[in-house]
Each structure stands twice: as structure tokens, then as C-alpha cells.
Residue, then its C-alpha position, 0 to 999 in steps of 0.5 A: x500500500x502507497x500511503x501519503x500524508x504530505x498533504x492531502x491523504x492518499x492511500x492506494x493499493x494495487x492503484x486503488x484508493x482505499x481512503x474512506x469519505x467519512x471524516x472518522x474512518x479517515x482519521x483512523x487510516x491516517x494515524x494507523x498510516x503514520x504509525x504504520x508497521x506499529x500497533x496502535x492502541x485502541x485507547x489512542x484510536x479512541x482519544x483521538x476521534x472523540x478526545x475526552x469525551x469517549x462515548x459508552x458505544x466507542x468500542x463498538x462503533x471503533x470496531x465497524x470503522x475498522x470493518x469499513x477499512x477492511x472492506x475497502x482493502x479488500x475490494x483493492x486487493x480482490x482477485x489476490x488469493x494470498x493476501x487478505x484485508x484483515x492481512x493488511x489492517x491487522x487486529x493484534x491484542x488491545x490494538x490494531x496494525x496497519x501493515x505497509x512494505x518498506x518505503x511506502x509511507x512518504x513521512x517515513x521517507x521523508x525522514x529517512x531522507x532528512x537523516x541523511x541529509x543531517x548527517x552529510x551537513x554534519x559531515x561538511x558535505x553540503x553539495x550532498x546535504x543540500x541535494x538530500x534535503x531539497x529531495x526531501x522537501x519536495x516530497x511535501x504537497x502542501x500541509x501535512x494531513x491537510x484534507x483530514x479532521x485532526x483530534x488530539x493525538x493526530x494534531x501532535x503527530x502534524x506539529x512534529x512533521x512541520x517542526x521537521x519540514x522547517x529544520x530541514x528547510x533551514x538546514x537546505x538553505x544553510x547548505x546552499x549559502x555554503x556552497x555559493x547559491x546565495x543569489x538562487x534562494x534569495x526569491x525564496x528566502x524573501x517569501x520564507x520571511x515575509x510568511x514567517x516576519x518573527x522567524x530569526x534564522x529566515x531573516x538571518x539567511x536571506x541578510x546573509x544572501x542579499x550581503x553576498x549578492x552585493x545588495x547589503x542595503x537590502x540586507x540592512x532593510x530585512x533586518x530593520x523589518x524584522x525588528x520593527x515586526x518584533x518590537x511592535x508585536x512582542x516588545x522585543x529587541x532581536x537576538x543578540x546573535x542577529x544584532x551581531x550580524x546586523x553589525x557585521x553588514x554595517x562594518x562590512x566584516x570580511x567574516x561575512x564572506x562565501x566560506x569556502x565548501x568542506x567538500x566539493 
């Protein structure tokens, strides 16, 4: 089964899509999807469709979402004599286990790719970094799990998967400024930090690549607009670490200089 959750739900197996219409059943295939290969307990199945408030039918009423996943994987898998539905969507002792092959969950992937992606940056190898992290992110196809109603325990499995999509994004965007694509991201860098105006590494980014694409003035406006931003709505001043590069572009620091790539 090839499931998605980077974005709208997708579920197909053999190209048929096993997703149900109805908005609790389409829960239970996403948080059974994102744990896939690992029993779900049924008290989790339960919190997140009814969160506190657990009905005295949920046992059973959980029960008949279940079949009505199970009949859709059956009648994706009709005409396949070694595999059944309840093969598939497995009942295991106070829980359920939905089983998918290796590599075909795109979250799973997607991780495995930022890993990658991490450890190369680690390792000084930002060509590969950069690669391995632009691959992963284009994995995304708008918000995580964006067309399913999300109860408590699905909204912290989004948040985590967003929180992992910003650090990726980030770390990409590092990699490239090592290896001189300063002038490429800064369109993408403008729009990065006018969706996020309190976002310090955005801004940080694109002062660094407008300084290296020769436009420190431009640098310098990105920084007072992320200061106003934080003033007006936090009464903050910025880091002191974003003071320092402000700094930096007004004194043009040779330490703001392209840094020369660990590997080529």
C-alpha cells in the first residue's frame, strides 16, 4: 500500500484508493498510516476521534470503522488469493496494525531522507546535504494531513512533521549559502520571511544572501523589518546573535564572506 500524508491523504493499493469519505474512518487510516508497521492502541484510536469525551458505544462503533477499512482493502486487493484485508489492517491484542512494505509511507521517507541529509551537513558535505534535503522537501504537497479532521493525538503527530519540514528547510538553505547559491534562494528566502516576519534564522539567511549578492542595503532593510515586526508585536529587541550580524553588514566584516565548501 502507497500511503501519503504530505498533504492531502492518499492511500492506494494495487492503484486503488482505499481512503474512506467519512471524516472518522479517515482519521483512523491516517494515524494507523503514520504509525504504520506499529500497533496502535485502541485507547489512542479512541482519544483521538472523540478526545475526552469517549462515548459508552466507542468500542463498538471503533470496531465497524475498522470493518469499513477492511472492506475497502479488500475490494483493492480482490482477485489476490494470498493476501487478505484483515492481512493488511491487522487486529493484534488491545490494538490494531496497519501493515505497509518498506518505503511506502512518504513521512517515513521523508525522514529517512532528512537523516541523511543531517548527517552529510554534519559531515561538511553540503553539495550532498543540500541535494538530500531539497529531495526531501519536495516530497511535501502542501500541509501535512491537510484534507483530514485532526483530534488530539493526530494534531501532535502534524506539529512534529512541520517542526521537521522547517529544520530541514533551514538546514537546505544553510547548505546552499555554503556552497555559493546565495543569489538562487534569495526569491525564496524573501517569501520564507515575509510568511514567517518573527522567524530569526529566515531573516538571518536571506541578510546573509542579499550581503553576498552585493545588495547589503537590502540586507540592512530585512533586518530593520524584522525588528520593527518584533518590537511592535512582542516588545522585543532581536537576538543578540542577529544584532551581531546586523553589525557585521554595517562594518562590512570580511567574516561575512562565501566560506569556502568542506567538500566539493
Amino acid at each position: 500500500m502507497e500511503i501519503k500524508v504530505l498533504g492531502p491523504l492518499a492511500a492506494r493499493e494495487n492503484g486503488v484508493s482505499v481512503v474512506p469519505t467519512a471524516a472518522k474512518p479517515r482519521q483512523i487510516l491516517a494515524l494507523l498510516a503514520l504509525q504504520s508497521d506499529r500497533v496502535v492502541p485502541v485507547a489512542t484510536l479512541m482519544e483521538e476521534i472523540w478526545g475526552e469525551d469517549i462515548p459508552r458505544s466507542a468500542a463498538t462503533t471503533l470496531q465497524t470503522y475498522i470493518l469499513q477499512l477492511r472492506r475497502k482493502i479488500a475490494a483493492a486487493i480482490d482477485g489476490d488469493p494470498a493476501r487478505q484485508a484483515k492481512d493488511v489492517l491487522v487486529t493484534q491484542h488491545g490494538g490494531y496494525l496497519l501493515q505497509v512494505q518498506p518505503g511506502q509511507v512518504d513521512a517515513h521517507e521523508f525522514s529517512q531522507l532528512t537523516a541523511s541529509g543531517r548527517a552529510a551537513h554534519e559531515a561538511g558535505d553540503h553539495h550532498a546535504a543540500s541535494e538530500l534535503l531539497g529531495r526531501a522537501l519536495t516530497m511535501w504537497k502542501g500541509s501535512a494531513l491537510v484534507d483530514v479532521r485532526i483530534g488530539t493525538v493526530l494534531e501532535l503527530e502534524v506539529l512534529r512533521m512541520e517542526e521537521d519540514r522547517m529544520a530541514a528547510l533551514e538546514r537546505r538553505i544553510d547548505a546552499d549559502l555554503v556552497i555559493g547559491r546565495h543569489t538562487e534562494i534569495v526569491p525564496e528566502l524573501r517569501v520564507l520571511a515575509a510568511r514567517h516576519p518573527m522567524h530569526e534564522n529566515f531573516c538571518a539567511q536571506l541578510m546573509t544572501a542579499l550581503h553576498r549578492s552585493g545588495g547589503a542595503w537590502r540586507a540592512l532593510e530585512a533586518y530593520q523589518r524584522l525588528r520593527l515586526t518584533l518590537v511592535d508585536e512582542l516588545g522585543l529587541e532581536p537576538s543578540a546573535r542577529l544584532q551581531r550580524l546586523h553589525q557585521a553588514v554595517l562594518s562590512a566584516d570580511p567574516a561575512l564572506d562565501l566560506p569556502v565548501p568542506a567538500s566539493g
